[in-house]
KEMARMI-343273 format. One record per residue (C-alpha): residue number from 1; x negated, y, z negated; residue in three letters. Coordinates in pm, 1 decimal, always signed. Each point is the difference from the previous one (the first is absolute). Example, Ala and Ser with C-alpha at 12.3 -4.5 7.8 and 13.67 -1.06 7.14 Angstrom:
BEGIN
(1; (-1230.0; -450.0; -780.0); 'ALA')
(2; (-137.0; +344.0; +66.0); 'SER')
//
This chain:
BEGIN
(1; (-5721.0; +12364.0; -23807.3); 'UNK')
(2; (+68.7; +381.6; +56.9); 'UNK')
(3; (-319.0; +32.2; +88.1); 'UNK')
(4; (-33.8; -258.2; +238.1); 'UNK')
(5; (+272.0; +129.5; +217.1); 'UNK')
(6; (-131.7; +344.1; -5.8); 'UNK')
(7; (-346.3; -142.7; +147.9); 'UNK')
(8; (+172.1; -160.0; +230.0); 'UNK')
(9; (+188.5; +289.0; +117.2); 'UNK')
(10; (-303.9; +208.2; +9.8); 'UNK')
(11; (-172.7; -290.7; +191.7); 'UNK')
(12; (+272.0; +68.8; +270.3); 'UNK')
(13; (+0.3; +318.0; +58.3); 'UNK')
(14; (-345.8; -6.2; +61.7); 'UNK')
(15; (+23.8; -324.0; +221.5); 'UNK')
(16; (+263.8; +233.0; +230.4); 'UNK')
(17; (-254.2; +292.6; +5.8); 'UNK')
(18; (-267.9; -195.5; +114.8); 'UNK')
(19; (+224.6; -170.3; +310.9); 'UNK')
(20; (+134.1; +357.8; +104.8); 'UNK')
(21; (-323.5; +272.5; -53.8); 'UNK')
(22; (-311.1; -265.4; +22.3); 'UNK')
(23; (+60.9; -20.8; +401.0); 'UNK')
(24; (+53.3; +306.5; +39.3); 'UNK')
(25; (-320.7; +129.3; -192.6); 'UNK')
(26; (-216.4; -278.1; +187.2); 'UNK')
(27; (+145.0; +121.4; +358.2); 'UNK')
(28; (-135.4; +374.4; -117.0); 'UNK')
(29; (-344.3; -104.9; -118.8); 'UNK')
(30; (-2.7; -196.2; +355.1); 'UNK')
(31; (+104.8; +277.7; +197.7); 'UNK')
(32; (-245.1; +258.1; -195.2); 'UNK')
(33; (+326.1; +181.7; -151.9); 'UNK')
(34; (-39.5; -46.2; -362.9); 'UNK')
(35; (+70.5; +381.1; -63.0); 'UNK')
(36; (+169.7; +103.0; +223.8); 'UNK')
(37; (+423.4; +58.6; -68.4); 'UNK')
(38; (+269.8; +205.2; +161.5); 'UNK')
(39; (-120.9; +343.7; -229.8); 'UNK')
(40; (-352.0; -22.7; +102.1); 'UNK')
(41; (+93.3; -93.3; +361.5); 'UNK')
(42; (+183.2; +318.6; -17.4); 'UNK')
(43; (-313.5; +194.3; -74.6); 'UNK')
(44; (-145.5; +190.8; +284.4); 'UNK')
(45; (-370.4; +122.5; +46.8); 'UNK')
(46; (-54.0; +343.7; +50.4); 'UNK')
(47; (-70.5; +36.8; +335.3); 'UNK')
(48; (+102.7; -241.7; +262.2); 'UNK')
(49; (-176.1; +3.4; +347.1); 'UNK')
(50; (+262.9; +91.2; +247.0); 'UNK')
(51; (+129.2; +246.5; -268.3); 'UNK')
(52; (+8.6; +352.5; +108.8); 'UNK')
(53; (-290.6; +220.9; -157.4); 'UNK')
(54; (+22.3; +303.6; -188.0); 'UNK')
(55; (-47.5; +331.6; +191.0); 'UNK')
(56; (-208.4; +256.9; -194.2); 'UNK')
(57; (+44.7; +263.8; +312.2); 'UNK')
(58; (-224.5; +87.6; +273.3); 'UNK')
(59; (-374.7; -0.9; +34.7); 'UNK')
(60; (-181.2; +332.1; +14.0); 'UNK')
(61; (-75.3; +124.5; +319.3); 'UNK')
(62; (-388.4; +15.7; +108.1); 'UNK')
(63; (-234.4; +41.9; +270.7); 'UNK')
(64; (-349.3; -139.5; +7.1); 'UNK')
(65; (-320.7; -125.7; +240.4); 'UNK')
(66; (-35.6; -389.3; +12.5); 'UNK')
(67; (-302.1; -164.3; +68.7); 'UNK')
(68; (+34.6; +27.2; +305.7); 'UNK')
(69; (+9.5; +382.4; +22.9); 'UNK')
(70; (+365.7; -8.7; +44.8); 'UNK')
(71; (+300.6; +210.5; -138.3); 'UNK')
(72; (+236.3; -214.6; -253.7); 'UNK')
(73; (+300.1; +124.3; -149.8); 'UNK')
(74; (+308.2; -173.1; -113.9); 'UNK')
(75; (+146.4; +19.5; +383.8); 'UNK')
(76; (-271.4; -260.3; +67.3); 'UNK')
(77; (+187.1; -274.5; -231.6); 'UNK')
(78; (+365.3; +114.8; +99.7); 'UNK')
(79; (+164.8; -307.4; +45.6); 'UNK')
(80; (-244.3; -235.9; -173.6); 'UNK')
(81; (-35.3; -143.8; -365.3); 'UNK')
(82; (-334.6; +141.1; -144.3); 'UNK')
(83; (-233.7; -51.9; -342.9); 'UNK')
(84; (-172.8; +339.8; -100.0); 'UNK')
(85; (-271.3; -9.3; -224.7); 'UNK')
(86; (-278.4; +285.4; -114.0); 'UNK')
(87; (-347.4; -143.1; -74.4); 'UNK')
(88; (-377.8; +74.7; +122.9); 'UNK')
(89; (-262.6; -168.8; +193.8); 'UNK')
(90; (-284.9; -28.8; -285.7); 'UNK')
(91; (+227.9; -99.8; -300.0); 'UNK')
(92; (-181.5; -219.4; -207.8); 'UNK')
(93; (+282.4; -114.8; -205.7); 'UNK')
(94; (+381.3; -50.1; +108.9); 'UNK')
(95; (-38.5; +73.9; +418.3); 'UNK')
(96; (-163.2; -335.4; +60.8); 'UNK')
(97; (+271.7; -210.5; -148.9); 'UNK')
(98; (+313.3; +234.8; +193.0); 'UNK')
(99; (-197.4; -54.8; +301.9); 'UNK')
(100; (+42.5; -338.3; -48.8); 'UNK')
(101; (+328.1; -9.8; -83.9); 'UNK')
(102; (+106.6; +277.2; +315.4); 'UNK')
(103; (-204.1; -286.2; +221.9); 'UNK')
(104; (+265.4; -288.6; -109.7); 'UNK')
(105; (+301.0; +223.2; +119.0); 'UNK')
(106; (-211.0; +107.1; +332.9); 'UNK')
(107; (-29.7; -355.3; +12.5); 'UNK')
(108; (+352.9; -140.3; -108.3); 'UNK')
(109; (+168.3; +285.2; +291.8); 'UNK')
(110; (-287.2; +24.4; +240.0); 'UNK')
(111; (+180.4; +17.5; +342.7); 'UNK')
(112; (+307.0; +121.2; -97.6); 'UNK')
(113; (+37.5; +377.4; +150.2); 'UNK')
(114; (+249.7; +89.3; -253.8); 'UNK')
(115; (-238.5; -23.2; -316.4); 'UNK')
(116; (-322.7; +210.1; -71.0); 'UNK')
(117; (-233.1; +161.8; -242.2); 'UNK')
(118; (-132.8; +317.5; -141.6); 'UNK')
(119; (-293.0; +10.4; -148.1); 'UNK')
(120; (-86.7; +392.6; -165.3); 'UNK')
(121; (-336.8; +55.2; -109.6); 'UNK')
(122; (-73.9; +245.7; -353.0); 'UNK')
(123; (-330.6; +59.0; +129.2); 'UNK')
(124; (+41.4; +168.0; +342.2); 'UNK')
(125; (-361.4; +194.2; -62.7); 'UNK')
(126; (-167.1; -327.0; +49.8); 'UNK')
(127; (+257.3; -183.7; +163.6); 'UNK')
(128; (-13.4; +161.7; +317.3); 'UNK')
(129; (+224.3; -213.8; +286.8); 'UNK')
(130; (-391.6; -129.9; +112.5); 'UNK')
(131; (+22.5; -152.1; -339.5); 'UNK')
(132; (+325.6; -90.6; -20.9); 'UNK')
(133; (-86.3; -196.6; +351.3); 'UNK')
(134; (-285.0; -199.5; -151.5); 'UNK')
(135; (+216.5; -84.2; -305.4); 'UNK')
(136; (+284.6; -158.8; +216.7); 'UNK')
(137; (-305.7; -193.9; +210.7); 'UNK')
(138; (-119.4; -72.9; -341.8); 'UNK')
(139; (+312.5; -169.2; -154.5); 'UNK')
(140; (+111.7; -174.8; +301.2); 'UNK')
(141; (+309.6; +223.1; +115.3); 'UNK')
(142; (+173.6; -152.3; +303.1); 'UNK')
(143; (+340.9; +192.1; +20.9); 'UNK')
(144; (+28.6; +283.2; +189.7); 'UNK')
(145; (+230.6; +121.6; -247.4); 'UNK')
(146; (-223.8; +40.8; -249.6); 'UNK')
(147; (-134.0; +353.4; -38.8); 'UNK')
(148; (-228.5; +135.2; -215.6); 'UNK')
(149; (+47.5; +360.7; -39.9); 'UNK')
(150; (-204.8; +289.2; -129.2); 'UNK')
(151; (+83.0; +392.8; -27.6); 'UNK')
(152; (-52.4; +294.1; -196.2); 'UNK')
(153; (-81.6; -125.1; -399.3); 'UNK')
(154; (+299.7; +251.7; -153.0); 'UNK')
(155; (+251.4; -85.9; +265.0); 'UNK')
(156; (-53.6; -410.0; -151.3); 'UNK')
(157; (-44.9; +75.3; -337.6); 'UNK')
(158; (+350.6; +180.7; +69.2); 'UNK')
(159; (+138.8; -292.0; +221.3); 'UNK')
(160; (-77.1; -238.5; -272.1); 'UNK')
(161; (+71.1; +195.7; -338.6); 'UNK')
(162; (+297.3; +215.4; +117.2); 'UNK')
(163; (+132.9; -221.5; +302.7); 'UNK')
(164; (+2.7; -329.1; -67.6); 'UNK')
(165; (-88.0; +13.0; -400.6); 'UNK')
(166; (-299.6; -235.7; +42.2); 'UNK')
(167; (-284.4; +116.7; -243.3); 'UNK')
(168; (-332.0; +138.8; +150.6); 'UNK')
(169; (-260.3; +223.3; -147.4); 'UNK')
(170; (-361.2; +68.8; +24.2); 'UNK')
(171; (-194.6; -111.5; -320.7); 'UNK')
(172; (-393.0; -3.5; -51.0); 'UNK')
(173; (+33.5; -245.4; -265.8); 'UNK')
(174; (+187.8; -248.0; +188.4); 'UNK')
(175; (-171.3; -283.5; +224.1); 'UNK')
(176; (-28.0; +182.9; +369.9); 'UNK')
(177; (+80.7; +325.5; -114.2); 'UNK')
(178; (+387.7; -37.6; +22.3); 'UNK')
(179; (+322.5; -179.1; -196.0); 'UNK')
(180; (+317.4; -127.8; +169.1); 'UNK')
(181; (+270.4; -215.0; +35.8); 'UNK')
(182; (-66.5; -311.2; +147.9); 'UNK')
(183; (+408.5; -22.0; +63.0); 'UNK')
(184; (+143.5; -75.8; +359.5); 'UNK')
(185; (+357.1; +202.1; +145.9); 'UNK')
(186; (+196.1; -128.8; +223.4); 'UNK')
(187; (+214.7; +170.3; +218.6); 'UNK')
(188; (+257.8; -109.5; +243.0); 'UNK')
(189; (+108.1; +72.8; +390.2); 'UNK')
(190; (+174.2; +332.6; -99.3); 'UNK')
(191; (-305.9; +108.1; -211.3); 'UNK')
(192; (+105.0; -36.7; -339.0); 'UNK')
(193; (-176.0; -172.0; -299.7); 'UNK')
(194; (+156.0; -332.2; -99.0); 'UNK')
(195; (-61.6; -238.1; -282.9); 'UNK')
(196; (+157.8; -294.0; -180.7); 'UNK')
(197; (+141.8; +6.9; -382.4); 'UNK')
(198; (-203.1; -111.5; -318.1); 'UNK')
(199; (+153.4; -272.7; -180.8); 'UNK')
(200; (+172.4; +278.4; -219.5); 'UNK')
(201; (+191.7; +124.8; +307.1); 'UNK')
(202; (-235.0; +314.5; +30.2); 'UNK')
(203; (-168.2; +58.2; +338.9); 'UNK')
(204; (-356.2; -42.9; +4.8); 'UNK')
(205; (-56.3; +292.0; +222.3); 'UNK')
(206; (-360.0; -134.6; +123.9); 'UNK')
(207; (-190.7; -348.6; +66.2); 'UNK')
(208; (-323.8; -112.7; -197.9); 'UNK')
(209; (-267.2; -20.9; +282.2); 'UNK')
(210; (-212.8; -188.4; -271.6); 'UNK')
(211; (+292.2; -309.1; -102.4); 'UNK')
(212; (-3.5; -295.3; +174.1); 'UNK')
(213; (+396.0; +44.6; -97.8); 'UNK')
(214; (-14.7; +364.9; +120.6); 'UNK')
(215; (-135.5; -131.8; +324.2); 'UNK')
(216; (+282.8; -296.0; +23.2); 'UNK')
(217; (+274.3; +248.8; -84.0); 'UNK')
(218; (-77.7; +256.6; +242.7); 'UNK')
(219; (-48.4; -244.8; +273.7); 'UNK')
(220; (+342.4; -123.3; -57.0); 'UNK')
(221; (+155.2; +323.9; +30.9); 'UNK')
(222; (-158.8; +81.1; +294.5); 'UNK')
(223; (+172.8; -288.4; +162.1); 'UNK')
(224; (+320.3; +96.9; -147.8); 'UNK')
(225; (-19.9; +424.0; +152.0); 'UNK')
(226; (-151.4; -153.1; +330.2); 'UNK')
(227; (+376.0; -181.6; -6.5); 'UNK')
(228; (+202.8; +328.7; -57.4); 'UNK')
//
């Protein structure tokens, strides 16, 4: 008899679950919200478009000859959101696929006076601004603010080791004679270097030119300095 009534009871209690939670869980799996709950609501992603971007500090000063035959320096992109990049016109290996990825931002701002790119070759002995010309002709390049720039060999290697801490060397061993980093900068309006956060809270510092998600994120951020 005990037992009975104990059954029963349990019977209840699970009768009154089932009318109060069993809507409720059917209304999340409906609504595509089957793990989500005020604590992991709370949870924010690292970086948040519209959030402000880290400032590393300002971009090294240079002056260099676009392919045009021109004089560049960092007074040409006062005022404007740039990407910076170091690569060469014959590299067999990593170039190729930053091209591609610098010709999805050309294409994703083209028209907008306020954005451009810089483009510094490693290999100024053979990439004379001639060269350089042919390469843009070669890949497509529309923007007039997009220069490819070439110099004295030192005064990179310096640029890129020293000044903006972007790797590039000569090596015989390597495919095309050189190595580097096939990393983007960007730098904002008052010509300092920006980034977003890692999903540890650390800043990134630069961009992978060779990520689809590299690509995505620094496209993003563009939009958000071209706002400031």
């Amino acid at each position: 008899m005990f037992k009975n009534k104990s059954y029963i009871g349990i019977s209840f209690i699970i009768l009154i679950f089932g009318i109060y939670a069993i809507p409720k869980i059917v209304d999340r799996i409906k609504n595509d919200k089957v793990v989500q709950g005020d604590r992991l609501d709370s949870v924010r992603p690292a970086v948040i478009e519209g959030e402000k971007l880290t400032k590393i500090g300002p971009a090294p000063q240079f002056e260099l000859t676009n392919q045009d035959n021109k004089k560049i320096t960092n007074e040409t992109y006062k005022g404007k959101v740039y990407v910076l990049e170091f690569f060469f016109s014959t590299c067999p290996t990593i170039c190729p696929k930053m091209n591609e990825s610098m010709l999805l931002i050309e294409k994703s701002f083209f028209g907008n006076p306020n954005f451009g790119i810089v483009s510094i070759t490693i290999d100024p002995e053979h990439d004379t601004a001639e060269v350089l010309k042919e390469h843009a002709d070669f890949l497509g390049v529309k923007s007039t603010n997009w220069n490819f720039l070439t110099g004295d060999k030192a005064y990179i290697f310096n640029l890129a080791n020293k000044g903006f801490n972007l790797y590039a060397g000569e090596n015989n061993k390597a495919a095309g004679g050189f190595e580097h980093s096939g990393l983007f900068a960007l730098i904002d309006k008052n010509g300092n270097i920006r980034c977003r956060k890692d999903d540890f809270g650390n800043p990134i510092l630069y961009y992978d030119g060779l990520d689809k998600k590299g690509v995505r994120n620094i496209q993003q951020d563009i939009n958000i300095l071209l706002k400031e």
